[in-house]
Steps between C-alpha positions, in 0.01 A plus 500: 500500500381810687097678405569813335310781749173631359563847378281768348551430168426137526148617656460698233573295250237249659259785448590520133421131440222487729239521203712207320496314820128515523456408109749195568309364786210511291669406232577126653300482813809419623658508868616780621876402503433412118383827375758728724761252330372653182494816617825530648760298277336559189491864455475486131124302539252648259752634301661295295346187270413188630803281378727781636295446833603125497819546398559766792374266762691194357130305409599497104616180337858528388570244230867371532643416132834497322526410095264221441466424845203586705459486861222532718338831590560607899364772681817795614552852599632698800128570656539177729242637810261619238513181349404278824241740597303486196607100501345459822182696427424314205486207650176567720338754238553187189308264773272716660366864409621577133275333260781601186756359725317191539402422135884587411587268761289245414588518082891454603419207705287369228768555270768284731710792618629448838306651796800716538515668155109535500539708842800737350283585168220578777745707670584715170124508451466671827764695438341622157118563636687789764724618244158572268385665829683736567581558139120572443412686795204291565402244818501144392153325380463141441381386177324142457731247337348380194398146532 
């Protein structure tokens, strides 16, 4: 699979999301790669709701039922890279520099979900904090977790 060549209306349209960019990495604190993921395969960010965010970037739970029967719920969509990105960011920011991420984290745990579903709920978390970004127009500030 070949790099498309960098024209002028890819630069441009760079320019165009370069105040969402800066929003998103304040948004999450997140790594660079992160919030240019957001940027770039998410074009919609800030403009639609937050379950519509999810869904887009395949971190909404899909319950799988037929009749009576009722499955369990699995994440899906079409967004895969998206998807790890924001997977593999919210595994440092749920240990490390998000407070929210941490509590969240920590309640899942608590509650005897698997380490892995804890991390994906983190990942939609993160997912919804730049969405309200960039749908505001305003940096992020942390708030204090009530204790």
């Amino acid at each position: 699979m070949r790099a498309k060549p960098v024209t002028a209306g890819c630069v441009d349209g760079l320019h165009r999301h370069a105040s969402e960019y800066a929003f998103g990495y304040s948004a999450q604190r997140a790594a660079l790669r992160a919030a240019l993921a957001l940027i770039l395969r998410m074009p919609e960010l800030g403009a639609v709701s937050r379950e519509q965010a999810a869904a887009l970037a395949g971190l909404a739970p899909f319950v799988q039922q037929s009749g009576q029967w009722t499955g369990e719920a699995h994440i899906a969509g079409d967004r895969s890279r998206l998807r790890r990105s924001l997977y593999a960011e919210a595994l440092p920011a749920a240990f490390r520099w998000n407070t929210a991420l941490r509590t969240l984290y920590q309640r899942l745990v608590g509650r005897g979900k698997p380490h892995q579903v804890a991390l994906v709920a983190c990942a939609r978390k993160l997912l919804i904090f730049a969405n309200t970004v960039v749908a505001r127009g305003t940096p992020w500030t942390e708030r204090p977790t009530p204790s």
